[in-house]
C-alpha beads as a LAMMPS data file, in Angstrom:
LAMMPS data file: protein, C-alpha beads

95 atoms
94 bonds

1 atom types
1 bond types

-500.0 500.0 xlo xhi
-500.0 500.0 ylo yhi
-500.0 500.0 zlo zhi

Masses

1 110.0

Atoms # bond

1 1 1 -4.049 -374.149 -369.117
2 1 1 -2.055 -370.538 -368.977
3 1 1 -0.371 -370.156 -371.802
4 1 1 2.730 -367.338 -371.447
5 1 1 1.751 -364.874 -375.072
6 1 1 4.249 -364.764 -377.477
7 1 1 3.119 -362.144 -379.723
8 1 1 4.683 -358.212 -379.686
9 1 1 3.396 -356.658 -376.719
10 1 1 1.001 -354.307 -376.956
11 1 1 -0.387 -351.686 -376.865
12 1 1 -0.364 -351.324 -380.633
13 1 1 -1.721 -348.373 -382.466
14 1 1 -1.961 -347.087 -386.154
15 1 1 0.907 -345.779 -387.126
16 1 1 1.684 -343.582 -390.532
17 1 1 0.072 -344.937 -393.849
18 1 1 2.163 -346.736 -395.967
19 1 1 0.771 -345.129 -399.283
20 1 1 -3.127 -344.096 -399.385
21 1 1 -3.976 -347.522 -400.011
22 1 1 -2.497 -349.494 -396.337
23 1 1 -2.560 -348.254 -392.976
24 1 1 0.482 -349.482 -390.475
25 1 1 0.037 -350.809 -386.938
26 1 1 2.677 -349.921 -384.938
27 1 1 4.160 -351.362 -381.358
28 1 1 6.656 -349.428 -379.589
29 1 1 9.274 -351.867 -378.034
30 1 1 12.550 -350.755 -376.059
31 1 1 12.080 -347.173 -377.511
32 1 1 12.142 -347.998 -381.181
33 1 1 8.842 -348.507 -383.146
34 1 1 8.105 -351.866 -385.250
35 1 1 5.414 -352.327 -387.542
36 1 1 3.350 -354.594 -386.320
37 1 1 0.979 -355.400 -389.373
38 1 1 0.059 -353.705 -392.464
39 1 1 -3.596 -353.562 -394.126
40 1 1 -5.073 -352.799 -397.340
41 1 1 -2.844 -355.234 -399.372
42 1 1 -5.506 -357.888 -400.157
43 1 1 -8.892 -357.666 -399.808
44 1 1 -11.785 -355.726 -399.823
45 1 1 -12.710 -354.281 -396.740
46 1 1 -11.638 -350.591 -395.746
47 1 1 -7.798 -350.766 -394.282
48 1 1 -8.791 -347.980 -391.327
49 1 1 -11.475 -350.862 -390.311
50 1 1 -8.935 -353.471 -390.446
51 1 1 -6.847 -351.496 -388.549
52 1 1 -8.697 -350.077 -385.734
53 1 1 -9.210 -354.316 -385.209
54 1 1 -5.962 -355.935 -385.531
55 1 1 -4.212 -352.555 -383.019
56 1 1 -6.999 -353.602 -380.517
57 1 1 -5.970 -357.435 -380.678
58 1 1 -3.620 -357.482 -377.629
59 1 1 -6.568 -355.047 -375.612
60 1 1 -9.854 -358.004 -377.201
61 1 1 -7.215 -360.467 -375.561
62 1 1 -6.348 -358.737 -372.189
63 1 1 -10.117 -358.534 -372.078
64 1 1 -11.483 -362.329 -373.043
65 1 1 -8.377 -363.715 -370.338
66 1 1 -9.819 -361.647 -367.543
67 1 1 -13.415 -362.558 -368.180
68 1 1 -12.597 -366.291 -368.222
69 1 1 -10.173 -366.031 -365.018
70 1 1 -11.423 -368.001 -362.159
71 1 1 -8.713 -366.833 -359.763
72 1 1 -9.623 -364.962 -356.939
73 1 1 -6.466 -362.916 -357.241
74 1 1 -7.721 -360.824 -360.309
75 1 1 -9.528 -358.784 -358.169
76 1 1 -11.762 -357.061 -360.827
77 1 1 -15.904 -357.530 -360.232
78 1 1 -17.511 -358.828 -363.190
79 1 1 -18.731 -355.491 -363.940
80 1 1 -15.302 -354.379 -364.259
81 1 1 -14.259 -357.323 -366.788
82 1 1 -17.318 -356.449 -368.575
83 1 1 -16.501 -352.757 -368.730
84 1 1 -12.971 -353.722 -369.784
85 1 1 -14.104 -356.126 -373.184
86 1 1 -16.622 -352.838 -373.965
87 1 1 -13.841 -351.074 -373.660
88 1 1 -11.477 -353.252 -376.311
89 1 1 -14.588 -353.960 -378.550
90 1 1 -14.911 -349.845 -378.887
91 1 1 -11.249 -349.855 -379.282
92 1 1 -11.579 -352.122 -382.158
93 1 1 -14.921 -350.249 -384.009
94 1 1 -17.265 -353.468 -383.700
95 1 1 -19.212 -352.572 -379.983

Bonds

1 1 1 2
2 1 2 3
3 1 3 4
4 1 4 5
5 1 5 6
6 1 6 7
7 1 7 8
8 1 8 9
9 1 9 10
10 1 10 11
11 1 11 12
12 1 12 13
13 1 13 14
14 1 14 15
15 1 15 16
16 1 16 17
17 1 17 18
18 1 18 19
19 1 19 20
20 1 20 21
21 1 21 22
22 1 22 23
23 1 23 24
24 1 24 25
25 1 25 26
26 1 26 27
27 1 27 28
28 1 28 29
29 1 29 30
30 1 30 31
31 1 31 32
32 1 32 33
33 1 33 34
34 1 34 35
35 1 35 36
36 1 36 37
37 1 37 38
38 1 38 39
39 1 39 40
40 1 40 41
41 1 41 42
42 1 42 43
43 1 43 44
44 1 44 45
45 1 45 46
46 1 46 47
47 1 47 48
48 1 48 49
49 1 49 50
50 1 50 51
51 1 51 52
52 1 52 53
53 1 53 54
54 1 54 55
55 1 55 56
56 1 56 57
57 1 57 58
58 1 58 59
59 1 59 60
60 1 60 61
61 1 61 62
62 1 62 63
63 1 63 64
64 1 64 65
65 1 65 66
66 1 66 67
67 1 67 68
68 1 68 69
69 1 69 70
70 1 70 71
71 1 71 72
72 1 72 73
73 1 73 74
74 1 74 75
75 1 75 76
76 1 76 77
77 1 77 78
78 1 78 79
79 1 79 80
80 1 80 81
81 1 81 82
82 1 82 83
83 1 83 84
84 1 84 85
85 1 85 86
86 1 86 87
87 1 87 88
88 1 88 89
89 1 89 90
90 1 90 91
91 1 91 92
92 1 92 93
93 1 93 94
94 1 94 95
């Protein structure tokens, strides 16, 4: 049931506004930074909301695989997995 991600790697942050209206997020791959999304061009909501959530998407994900790993090889104590999704919900302004 593994499934190998295909998205940019993280981590992603938020990078320069585009204009005062849109916020970047930003990946840094092989030395070169990519935008990885842009908010505030539809919708409502406040783009520095939206993006605080989508940088913290590859952390939220990191986080949900290691609470629902059943391998002993992980090595982290449920406390620790907890810790960790706190961690990427903070990240992400919605603890």
């Amino acid at each position: 049931m593994s499934k190998t991600a295909t998205h940019t790697p993280g981590p992603w942050k938020i990078g320069i506004p585009a204009d005062r209206d849109t916020q970047r997020i930003v990946a840094g791959i092989s030395g070169c930074t990519i935008e990885v999304a842009r908010t505030g061009i539809y919708g409502n909501g406040s783009p520095e909301a939206d993006a605080k959530l989508i940088a913290s998407a590859p952390d939220l994900a990191e986080a949900l695989r290691d609470l629902l790993r059943r391998d002993t090889a992980n090595q982290l104590t449920l406390q620790d997995r907890e810790a960790k999704a706190r961690a990427a919900l903070k990240r992400a302004g919605v603890e």
